[in-house]
DRENDO-1510 file (C-alpha; in Angstrom, 1 decimal, always signed):
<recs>
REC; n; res; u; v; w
REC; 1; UNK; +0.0; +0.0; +0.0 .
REC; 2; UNK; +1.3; +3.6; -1.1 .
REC; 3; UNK; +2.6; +5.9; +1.4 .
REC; 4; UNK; +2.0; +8.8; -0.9 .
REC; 5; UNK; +0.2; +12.2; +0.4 .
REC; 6; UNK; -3.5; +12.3; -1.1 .
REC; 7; UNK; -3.6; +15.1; -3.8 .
REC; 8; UNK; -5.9; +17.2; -1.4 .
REC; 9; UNK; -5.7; +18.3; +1.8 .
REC; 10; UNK; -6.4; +16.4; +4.8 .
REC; 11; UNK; -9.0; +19.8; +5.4 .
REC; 12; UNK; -10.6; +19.2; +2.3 .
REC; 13; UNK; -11.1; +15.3; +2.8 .
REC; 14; UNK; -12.2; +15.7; +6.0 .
REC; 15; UNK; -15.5; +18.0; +5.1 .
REC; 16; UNK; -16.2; +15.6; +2.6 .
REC; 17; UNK; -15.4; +12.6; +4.9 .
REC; 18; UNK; -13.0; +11.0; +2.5 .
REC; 19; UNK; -10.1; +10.9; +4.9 .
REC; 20; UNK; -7.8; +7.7; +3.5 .
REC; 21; UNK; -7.0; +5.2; +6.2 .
REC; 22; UNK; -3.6; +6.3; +6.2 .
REC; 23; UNK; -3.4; +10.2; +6.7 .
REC; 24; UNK; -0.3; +12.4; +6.3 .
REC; 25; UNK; +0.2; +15.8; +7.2 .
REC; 26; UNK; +0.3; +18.8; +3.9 .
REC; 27; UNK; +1.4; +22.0; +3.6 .
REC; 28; UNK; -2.2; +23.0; +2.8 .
REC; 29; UNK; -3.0; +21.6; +6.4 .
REC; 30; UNK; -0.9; +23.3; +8.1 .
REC; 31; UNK; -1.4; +26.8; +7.0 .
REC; 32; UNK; -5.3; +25.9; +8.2 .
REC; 33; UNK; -3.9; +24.9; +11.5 .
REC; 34; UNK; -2.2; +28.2; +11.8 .
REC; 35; UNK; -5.1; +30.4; +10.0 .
REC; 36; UNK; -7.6; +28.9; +12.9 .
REC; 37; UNK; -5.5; +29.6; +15.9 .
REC; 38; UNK; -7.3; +30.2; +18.8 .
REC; 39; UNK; -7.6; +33.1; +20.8 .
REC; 40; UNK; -5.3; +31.5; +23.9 .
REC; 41; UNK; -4.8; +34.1; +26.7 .
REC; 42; UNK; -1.2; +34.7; +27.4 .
REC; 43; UNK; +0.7; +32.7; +28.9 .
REC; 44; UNK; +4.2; +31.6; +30.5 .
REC; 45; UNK; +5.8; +29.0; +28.2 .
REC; 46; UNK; +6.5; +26.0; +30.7 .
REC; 47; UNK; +9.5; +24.2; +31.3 .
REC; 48; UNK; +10.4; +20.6; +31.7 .
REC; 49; UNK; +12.7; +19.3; +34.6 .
REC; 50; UNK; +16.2; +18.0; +33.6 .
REC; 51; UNK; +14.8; +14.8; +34.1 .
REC; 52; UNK; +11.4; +14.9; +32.1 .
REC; 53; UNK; +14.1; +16.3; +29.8 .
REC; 54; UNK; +15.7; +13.0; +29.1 .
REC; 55; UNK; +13.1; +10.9; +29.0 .
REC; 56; UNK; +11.4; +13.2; +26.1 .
REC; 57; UNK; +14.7; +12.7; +24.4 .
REC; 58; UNK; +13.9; +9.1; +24.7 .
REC; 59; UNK; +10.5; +8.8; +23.6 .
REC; 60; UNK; +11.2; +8.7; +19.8 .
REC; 61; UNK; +10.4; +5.3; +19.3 .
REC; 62; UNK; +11.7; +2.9; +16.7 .
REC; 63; UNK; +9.3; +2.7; +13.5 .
REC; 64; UNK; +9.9; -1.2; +14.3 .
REC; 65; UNK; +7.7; -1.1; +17.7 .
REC; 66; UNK; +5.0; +0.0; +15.6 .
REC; 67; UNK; +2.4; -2.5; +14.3 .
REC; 68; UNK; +2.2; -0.6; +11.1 .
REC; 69; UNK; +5.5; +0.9; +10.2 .
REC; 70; UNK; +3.7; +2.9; +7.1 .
REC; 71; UNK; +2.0; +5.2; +10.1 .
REC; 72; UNK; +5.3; +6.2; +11.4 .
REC; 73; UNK; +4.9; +9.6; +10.0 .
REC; 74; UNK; +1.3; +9.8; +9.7 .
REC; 75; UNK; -0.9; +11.6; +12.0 .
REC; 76; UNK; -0.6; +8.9; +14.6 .
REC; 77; UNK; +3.0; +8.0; +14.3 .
REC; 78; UNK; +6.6; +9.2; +15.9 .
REC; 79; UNK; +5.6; +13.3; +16.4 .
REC; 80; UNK; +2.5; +12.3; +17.9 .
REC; 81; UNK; +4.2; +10.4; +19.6 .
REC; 82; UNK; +6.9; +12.4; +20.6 .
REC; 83; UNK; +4.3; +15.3; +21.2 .
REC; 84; UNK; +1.9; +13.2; +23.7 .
REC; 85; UNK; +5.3; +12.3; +25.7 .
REC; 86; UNK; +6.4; +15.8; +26.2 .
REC; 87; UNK; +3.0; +17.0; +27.3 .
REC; 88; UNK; +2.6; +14.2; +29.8 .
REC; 89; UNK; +5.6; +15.5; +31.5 .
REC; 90; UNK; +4.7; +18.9; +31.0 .
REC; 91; UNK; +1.3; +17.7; +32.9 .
REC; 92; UNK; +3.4; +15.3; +35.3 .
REC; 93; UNK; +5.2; +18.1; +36.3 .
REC; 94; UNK; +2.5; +20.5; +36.5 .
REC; 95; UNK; +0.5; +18.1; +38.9 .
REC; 96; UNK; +4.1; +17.3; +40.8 .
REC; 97; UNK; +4.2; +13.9; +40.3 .
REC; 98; UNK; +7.0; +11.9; +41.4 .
REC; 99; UNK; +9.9; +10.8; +39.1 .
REC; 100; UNK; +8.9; +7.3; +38.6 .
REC; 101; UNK; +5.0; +8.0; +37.9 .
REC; 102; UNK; +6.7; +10.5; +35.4 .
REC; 103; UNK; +8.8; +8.3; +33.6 .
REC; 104; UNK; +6.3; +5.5; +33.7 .
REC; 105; UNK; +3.7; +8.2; +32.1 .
REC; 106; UNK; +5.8; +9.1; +29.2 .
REC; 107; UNK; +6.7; +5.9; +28.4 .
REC; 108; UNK; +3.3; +5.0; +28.0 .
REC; 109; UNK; +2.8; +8.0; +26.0 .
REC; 110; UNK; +5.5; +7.3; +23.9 .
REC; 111; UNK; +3.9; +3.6; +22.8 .
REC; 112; UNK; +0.1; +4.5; +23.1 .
REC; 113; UNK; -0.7; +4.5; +19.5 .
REC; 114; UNK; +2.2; +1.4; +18.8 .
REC; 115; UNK; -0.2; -0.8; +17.8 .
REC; 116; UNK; -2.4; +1.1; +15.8 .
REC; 117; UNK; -2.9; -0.3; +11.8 .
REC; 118; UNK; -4.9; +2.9; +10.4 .
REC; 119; UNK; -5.1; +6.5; +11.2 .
REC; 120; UNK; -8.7; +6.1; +11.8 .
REC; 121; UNK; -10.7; +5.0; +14.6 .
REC; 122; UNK; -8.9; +2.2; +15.0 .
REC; 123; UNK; -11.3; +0.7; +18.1 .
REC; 124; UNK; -8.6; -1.8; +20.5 .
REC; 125; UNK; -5.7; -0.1; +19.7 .
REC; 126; UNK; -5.1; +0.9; +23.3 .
REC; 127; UNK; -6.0; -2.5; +24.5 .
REC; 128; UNK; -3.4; -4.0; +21.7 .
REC; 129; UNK; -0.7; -1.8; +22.6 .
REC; 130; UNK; -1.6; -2.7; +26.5 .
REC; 131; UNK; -0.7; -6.4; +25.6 .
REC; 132; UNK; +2.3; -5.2; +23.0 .
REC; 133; UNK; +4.2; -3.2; +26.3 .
REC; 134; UNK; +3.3; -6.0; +28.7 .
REC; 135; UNK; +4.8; -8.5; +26.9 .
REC; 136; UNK; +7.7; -6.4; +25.6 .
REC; 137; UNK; +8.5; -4.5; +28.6 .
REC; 138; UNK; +12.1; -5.4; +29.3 .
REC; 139; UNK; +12.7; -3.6; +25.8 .
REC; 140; UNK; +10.7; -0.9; +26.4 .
REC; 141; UNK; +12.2; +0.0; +29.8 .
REC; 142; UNK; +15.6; -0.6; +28.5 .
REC; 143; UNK; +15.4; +2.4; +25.7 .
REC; 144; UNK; +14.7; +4.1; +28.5 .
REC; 145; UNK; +17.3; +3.3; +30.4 .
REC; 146; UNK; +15.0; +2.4; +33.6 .
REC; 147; UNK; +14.1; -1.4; +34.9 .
REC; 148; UNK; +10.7; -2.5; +34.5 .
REC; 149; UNK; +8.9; -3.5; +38.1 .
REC; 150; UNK; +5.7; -4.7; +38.1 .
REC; 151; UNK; +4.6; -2.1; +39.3 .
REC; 152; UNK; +5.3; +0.3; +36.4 .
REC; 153; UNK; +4.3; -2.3; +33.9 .
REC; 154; UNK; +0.9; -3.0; +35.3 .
REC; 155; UNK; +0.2; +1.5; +35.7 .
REC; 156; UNK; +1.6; +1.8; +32.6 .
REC; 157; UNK; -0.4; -0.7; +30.9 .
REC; 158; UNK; -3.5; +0.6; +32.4 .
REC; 159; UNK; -3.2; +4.1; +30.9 .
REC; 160; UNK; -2.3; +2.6; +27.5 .
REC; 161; UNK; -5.5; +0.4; +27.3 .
REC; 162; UNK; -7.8; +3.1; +28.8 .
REC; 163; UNK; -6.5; +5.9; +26.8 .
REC; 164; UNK; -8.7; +5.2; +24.3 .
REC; 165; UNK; -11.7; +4.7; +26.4 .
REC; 166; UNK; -14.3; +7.2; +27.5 .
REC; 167; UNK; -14.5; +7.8; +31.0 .
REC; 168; UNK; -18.5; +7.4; +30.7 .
REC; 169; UNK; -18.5; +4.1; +28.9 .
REC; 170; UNK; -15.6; +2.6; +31.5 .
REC; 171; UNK; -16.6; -0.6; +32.4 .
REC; 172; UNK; -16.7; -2.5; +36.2 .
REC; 173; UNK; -13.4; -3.8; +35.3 .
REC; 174; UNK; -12.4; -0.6; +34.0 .
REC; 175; UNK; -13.2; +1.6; +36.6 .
REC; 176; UNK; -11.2; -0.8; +39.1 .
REC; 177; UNK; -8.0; +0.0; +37.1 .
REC; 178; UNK; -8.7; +3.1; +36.9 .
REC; 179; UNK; -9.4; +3.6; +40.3 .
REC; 180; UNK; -5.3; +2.0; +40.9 .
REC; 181; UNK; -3.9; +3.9; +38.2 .
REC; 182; UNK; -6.1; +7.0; +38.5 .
REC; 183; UNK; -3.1; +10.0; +37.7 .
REC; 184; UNK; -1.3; +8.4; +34.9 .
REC; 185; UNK; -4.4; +7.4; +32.8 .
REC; 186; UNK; -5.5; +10.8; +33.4 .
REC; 187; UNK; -2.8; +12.4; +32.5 .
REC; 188; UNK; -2.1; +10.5; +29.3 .
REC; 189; UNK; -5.6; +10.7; +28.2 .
REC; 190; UNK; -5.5; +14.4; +28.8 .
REC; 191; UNK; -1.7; +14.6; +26.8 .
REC; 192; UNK; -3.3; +12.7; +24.1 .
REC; 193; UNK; -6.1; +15.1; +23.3 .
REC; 194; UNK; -4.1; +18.5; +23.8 .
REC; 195; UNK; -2.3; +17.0; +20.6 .
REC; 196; UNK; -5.2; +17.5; +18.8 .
REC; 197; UNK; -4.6; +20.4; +17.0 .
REC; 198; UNK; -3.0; +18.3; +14.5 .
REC; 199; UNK; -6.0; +17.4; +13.0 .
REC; 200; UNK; -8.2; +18.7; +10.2 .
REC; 201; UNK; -11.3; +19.5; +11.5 .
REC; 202; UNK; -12.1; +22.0; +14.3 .
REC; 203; UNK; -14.6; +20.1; +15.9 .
REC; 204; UNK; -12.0; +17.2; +16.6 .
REC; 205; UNK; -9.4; +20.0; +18.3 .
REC; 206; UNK; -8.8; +19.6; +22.4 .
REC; 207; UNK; -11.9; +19.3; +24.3 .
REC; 208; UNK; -11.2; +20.2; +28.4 .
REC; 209; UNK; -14.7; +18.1; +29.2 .
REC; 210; UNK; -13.2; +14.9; +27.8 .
REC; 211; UNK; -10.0; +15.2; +30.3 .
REC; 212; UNK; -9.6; +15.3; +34.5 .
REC; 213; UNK; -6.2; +17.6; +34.3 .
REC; 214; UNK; -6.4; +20.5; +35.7 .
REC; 215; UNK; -3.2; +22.1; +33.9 .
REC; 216; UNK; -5.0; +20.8; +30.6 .
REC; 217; UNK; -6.2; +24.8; +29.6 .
REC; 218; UNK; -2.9; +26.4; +30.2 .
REC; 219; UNK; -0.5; +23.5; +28.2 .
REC; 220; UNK; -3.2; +24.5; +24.8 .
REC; 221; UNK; -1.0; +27.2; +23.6 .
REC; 222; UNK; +2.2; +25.0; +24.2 .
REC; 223; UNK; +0.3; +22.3; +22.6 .
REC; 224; UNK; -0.7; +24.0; +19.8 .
REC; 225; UNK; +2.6; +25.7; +18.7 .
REC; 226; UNK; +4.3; +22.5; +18.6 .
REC; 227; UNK; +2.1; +20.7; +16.2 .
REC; 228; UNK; +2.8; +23.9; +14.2 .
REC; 229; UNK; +6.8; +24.4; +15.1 .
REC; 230; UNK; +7.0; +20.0; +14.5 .
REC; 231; UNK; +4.3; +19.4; +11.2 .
REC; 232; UNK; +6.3; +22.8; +9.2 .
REC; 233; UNK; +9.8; +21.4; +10.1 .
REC; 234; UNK; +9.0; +18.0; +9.0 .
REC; 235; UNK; +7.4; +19.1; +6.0 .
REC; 236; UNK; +10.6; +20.9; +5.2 .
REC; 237; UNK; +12.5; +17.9; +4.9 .
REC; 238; UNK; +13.4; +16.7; +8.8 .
REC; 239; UNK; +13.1; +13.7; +10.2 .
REC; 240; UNK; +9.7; +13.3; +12.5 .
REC; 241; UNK; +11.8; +12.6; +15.3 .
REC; 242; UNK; +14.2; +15.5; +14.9 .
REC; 243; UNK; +11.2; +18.0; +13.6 .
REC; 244; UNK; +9.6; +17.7; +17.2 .
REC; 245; UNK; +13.4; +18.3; +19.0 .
REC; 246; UNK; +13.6; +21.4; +16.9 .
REC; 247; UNK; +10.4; +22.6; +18.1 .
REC; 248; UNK; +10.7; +21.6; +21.5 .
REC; 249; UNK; +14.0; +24.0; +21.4 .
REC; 250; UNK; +12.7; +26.5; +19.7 .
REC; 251; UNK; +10.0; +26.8; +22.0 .
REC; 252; UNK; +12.4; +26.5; +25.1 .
REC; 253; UNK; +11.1; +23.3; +26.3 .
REC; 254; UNK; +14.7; +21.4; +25.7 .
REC; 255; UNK; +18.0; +23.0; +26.9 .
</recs>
């Protein structure tokens, strides 16, 4: 199966709801992005501790993690990625969680989508990607350079399945999880959805009443710059991984 951009926008197929299965970012998009920027009150551009830091520099995963190495620079594929890991740090910090619930939070940031086979709604991806980091968490641990406990496996797993899942449709066995593993899924979900702005239809942007963070409003503008800063770069020829590190400096997030 092709890789190639569709002719049109992403915009255009979304109003006409001809989005392919695989979607990749166009210059066309991304002046739409920027032409519909929201009115965000100002705001003091965070910054990430030394070691949130590290572990952002970490979370560009290999293409071969992902179940379907053609989305690794779709819309749901390494600068998503990358994005959702740095925002869940961003949020970890903001909510002054310790270290390890930080590093086990962008981990499973950095995998969430791993396990993904279309751009689409892809229902079980979560719950695929759940199983995936269970069973290859030595590995995933490793490229962090941590150990995996059972601890971290079993909180990070739980945020990876549920990310996907509406708080109002949790089931029992859900909302037991949950109830363990309450601030990481929380705070994955709400990392997930402040990287919305990558996508082509306004109604599908960050919603706050889909999210329990409460430092979700003031990381929009943050979130929203870097899609920009990130989709432009790698549309000028950088590598998805590299086009979000030359965001994340140029907004002052990495020193």
């Amino acid at each position: 199966m092709s890789t190639t951009p569709p002719a049109d926008s992403l915009v255009e197929l979304a109003a006409r709801k001809q989005l392919p299965h695989h979607q990749f970012t166009d210059h066309a998009t991304v002046r739409w992005i920027e032409a519909n920027r929201p009115d965000f009150p100002d705001a003091v551009t965070p910054r990430l501790r030394a070691t949130s830091q590290r572990l952002v520099y970490r979370s560009a995963i290999p293409a071969a993690w992902m179940a379907n190495t053609q989305l690794a620079d779709s819309l749901h594929g390494v600068r998503h990625a990358m994005r959702t890991a740095t925002l869940a740090a961003l949020l970890a910090d903001a909510e002054d969680l310790t270290e390890d619930d930080t590093a086990t939070l962008v981990m499973a940031a950095a995998v969430h989508d791993c396990r993904r086979v279309h751009d689409k709604d892809d229902r079980g991806h979560g719950a695929r990607a759940a199983i995936w980091l269970t069973g290859n968490a030595d590995m995933v641990w490793g490229h962090f350079h941590m150990a995996a406990t059972a601890q971290r496996i079993v909180s990070a797993a739980t945020a990876v399945r549920l990310h996907d899942v509406l708080y109002d449709v949790f089931t029992p066995d859900d909302l037991a999880d949950y109830a363990r593993n309450r601030h990481v899924t929380d705070l994955l979900k709400a990392a997930d959805a402040l990287d919305r702005y990558r996508l082509p239809k306004l109604s599908w942007w960050p919603d706050a009443s889909r999210v329990r963070a409460a430092a979700f409003a003031s990381l929009r503008p943050t979130a929203f710059e870097l899609v920009v800063a990130s989709e432009a770069a790698h549309l000028a020829g950088i590598d998805s991984a590299d086009a979000v590190l030359k965001a994340l400096e140029q907004w002052g997030l990495l020193t």
